[in-house]
C-alpha positions, 0 to 999 in steps of 0.5 A, a space after each residue: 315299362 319293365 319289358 322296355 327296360 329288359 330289353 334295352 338292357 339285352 341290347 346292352 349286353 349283347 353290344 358289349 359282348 359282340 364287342 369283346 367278341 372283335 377284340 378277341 377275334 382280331 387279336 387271334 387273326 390280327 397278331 397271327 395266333 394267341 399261344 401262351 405259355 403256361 406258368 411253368 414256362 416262364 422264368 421265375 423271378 422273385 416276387 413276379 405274378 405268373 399267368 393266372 396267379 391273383 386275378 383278384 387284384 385286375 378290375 372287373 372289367 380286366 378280369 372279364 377280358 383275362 377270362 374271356 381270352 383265357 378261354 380263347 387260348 385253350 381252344 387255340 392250344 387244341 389246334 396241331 401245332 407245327 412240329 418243331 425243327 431244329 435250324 441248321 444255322 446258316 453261313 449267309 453272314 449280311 454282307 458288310 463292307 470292309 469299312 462298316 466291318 471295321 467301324 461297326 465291328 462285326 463278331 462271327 466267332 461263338 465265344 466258346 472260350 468264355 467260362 459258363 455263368 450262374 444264369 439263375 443266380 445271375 438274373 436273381 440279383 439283376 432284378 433284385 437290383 432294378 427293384 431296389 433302386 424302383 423302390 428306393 425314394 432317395 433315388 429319383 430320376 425323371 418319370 420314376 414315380 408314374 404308373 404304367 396308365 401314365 405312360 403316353 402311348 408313343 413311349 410304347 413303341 419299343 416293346 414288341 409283342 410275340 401273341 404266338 409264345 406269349 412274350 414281349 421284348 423291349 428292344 434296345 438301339 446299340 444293344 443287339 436289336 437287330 438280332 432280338 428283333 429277326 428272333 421275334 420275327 420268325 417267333 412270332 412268323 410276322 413277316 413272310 419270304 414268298 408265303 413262307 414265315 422266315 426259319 433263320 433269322 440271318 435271312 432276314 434283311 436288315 431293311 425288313 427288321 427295323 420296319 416299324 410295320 413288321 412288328 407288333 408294338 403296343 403303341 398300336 394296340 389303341 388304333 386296334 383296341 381302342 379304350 381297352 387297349 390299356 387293359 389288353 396291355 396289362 394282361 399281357 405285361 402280367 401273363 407274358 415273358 418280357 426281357 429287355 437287353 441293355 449294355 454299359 450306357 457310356 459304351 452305348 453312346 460310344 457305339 451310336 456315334 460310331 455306328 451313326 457319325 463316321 459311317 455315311 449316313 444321309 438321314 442321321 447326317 441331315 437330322 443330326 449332323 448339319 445341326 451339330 456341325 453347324 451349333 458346336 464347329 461354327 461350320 457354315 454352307 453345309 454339303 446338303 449330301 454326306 458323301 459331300 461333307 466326308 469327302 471336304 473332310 467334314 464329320 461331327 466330332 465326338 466333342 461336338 456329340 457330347 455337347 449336343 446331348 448335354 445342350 439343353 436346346 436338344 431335348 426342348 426342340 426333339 426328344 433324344 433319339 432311339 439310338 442315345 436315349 436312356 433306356 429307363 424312357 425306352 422300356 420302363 423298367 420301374 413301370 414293367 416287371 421284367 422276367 429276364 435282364 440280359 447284357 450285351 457284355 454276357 450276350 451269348 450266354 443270357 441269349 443261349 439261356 433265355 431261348 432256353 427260358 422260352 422254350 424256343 431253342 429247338 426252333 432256332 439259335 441266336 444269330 452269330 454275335 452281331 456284337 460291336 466291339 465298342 468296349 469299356 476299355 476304350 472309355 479312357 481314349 474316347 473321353 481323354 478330350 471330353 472335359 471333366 466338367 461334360 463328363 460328370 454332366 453326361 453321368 447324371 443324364 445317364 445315371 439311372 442307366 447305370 444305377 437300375 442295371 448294375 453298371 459300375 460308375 467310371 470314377 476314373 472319368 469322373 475324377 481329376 
């Protein structure tokens, strides 16, 4: 009888450790390679747990998994890393028309004018900011009080993982994603160029980067992990460098219309358009093409893109989209411990720093400001034929934006 049990219990152990033997396999083979960067790498924030510290407070079955890939790590670090380049930046500048030039507004000068900025002292208080109003109880917004386990797994899909450097970035529509996500890219060399990973993250196309298969999201992570997916994240979140990068949110809606409303595009113009144009313009016999409709003259309104985010229907029917949804529900920011808070508005600086941070600036530069220059400065125009009543609805629907991230309330468009 004991041998029996003895046994079954061998057969137990030995599943469970073949087990934890895949998962680390596939994450070494499966996300390309498992470097991590060490304590000293990371940026030091207040109160954050860099890699190693209080392993006592994972569960045991999270502690078994650090363990065993912590182990796996340093047989990873024996392998000859590649030497590191410094990138010439190249002049292959995406080739834009003259029209999405003047709409989305491209930026190629480097800004060298601009005075430098306290980095440290800058990132000390943005996250001493986010953690006050996450801690403060008479500031409440929707989803502020779940825990990470809550968080369903399709609002995941935004934070890209780099299992090569050990980071993890949360990336933002309208806020220099396409560039943050050509960096991650060749960091993470998770897409090749004829069997090469890519070097400069200007040759990668556009249409590559925002691939949803490109990238290595933690949505993906339970088709990969399955029950332990959960666990895997929570290591991650806790040993790993995460940033996000966020912008003014009125001067972010200003940017997604611009960029999805008035240049031509067919998907946002039958998912979105022919709705909007059809509730709030009374149009009717709709053109099924967007060539069609702009050349009748037919294009939503700024009016009509309010009033489609302030109707109550939108949110019942399809959750925001990507390109206007708050941030608080693309990256978790009172649920996530970022190490790094950058800002289109500083972009070139906290860009320039963060590689810095990463210890990733000899392998290559932040990309030519690819910076829409929707600026706040504008709000008063964009707004002027906004009632006041729909602008004092659209900052409560953004509030939290503005709160967590340091954005002053535009009290000249919320008064009379």
């Amino acid at each position: 009888m004991t041998k029996a049990r003895l046994l079954r219990l061998s057969v137990v152990l030995v599943s469970i450790f073949m087990i934890l033997l895949i998962i680390v396999y596939w994450d070494n083979v499966g996300t390309a390679h498992f470097y991590l960067h060490t304590s000293f790498s990371r940026p030091r924030s207040p109160g954050a747990i860099t890699a190693g510290e209080d392993w006592e407070a994972l569960p045991d079955v999270d502690e078994f998994l650090a363990k065993l890939l912590s182990s796996s790590l340093k047989q990873n670090s024996s392998i000859p890393r590649k030497t590191e380049q410094l990138l010439i930046q190249g002049s292959n500048k995406p080739v834009v028309s003259n029209l999405e030039e003047n709409v989305r507004g491209y930026d190629w000068s480097t800004h060298k004018d601009r005075s430098s900025l306290d980095q440290e002292k800058l990132q000390v208080e943005r996250q001493r900011t986010l953690r006050e109003f996450c801690a403060n109880s008479s500031f409440t917004f929707p989803t502020k009080e779940r825990s990470f386990d809550d968080i369903p797994n399709y609002e995941l899909n935004h934070l890209i993982v780099d299992d090569r450097h050990g980071i993890i970035y949360c990336y933002v529509p309208k806020v220099a994603c396409t560039n943050w996500k050509r960096v991650m890219i060749v960091l993470s060399e998770s897409l090749l160029d004829q069997g090469v990973p890519y070097r400069n993250p200007l040759d990668i196309p556009r249409e590559h980067v925002h691939n949803t298969s490109t990238h290595l999201t933690f949505n993906k992570f339970w088709r990969r992990y399955g029950k332990f997916s959960r666990h895997l994240m929570k290591i991650k979140l806790k040993k790993y460098t995460k940033f996000l990068f966020v912008r003014d949110p009125f001067v972010r809606l200003i940017s997604a219309f611009r960029s999805k409303f008035e240049l031509e595009n067919e998907d946002f113009y039958r998912r979105f358009a022919i709705p909007m144009l059809k509730l709030y313009s009374n149009h009717t016999n709709l053109p099924t093409s967007v060539s069609e409709a702009f050349g009748a003259g037919l294009k939503v309104s700024f009016s009509d893109f309010i009033q489609y985010l302030l109707d109550p229907r939108t949110e019942k029917m399809v959750p925001f989209n990507e390109h206007w949804r708050q941030v608080y529900r693309l990256c978790h920011p009172c649920q996530i411990d970022y190490d790094f808070i950058g800002k289109l508005e500083t972009l070139d600086e906290d860009a320039a720093y963060l590689l810095q941070l990463l210890k990733v600036d000899r392998l290559l530069r932040f990309p030519p400001s690819y910076r829409n220059r929707t600026a706040s400065s504008w709000e008063d125009n964009w707004f002027a034929k906004i009632p006041l009543a729909w602008r004092q609805q659209l900052y409560k629907l953004y509030e939290a934006d503005f709160v967590l991230f340091g954005y002053p309330k535009p009290e000249n468009l919320l008064k009379d």
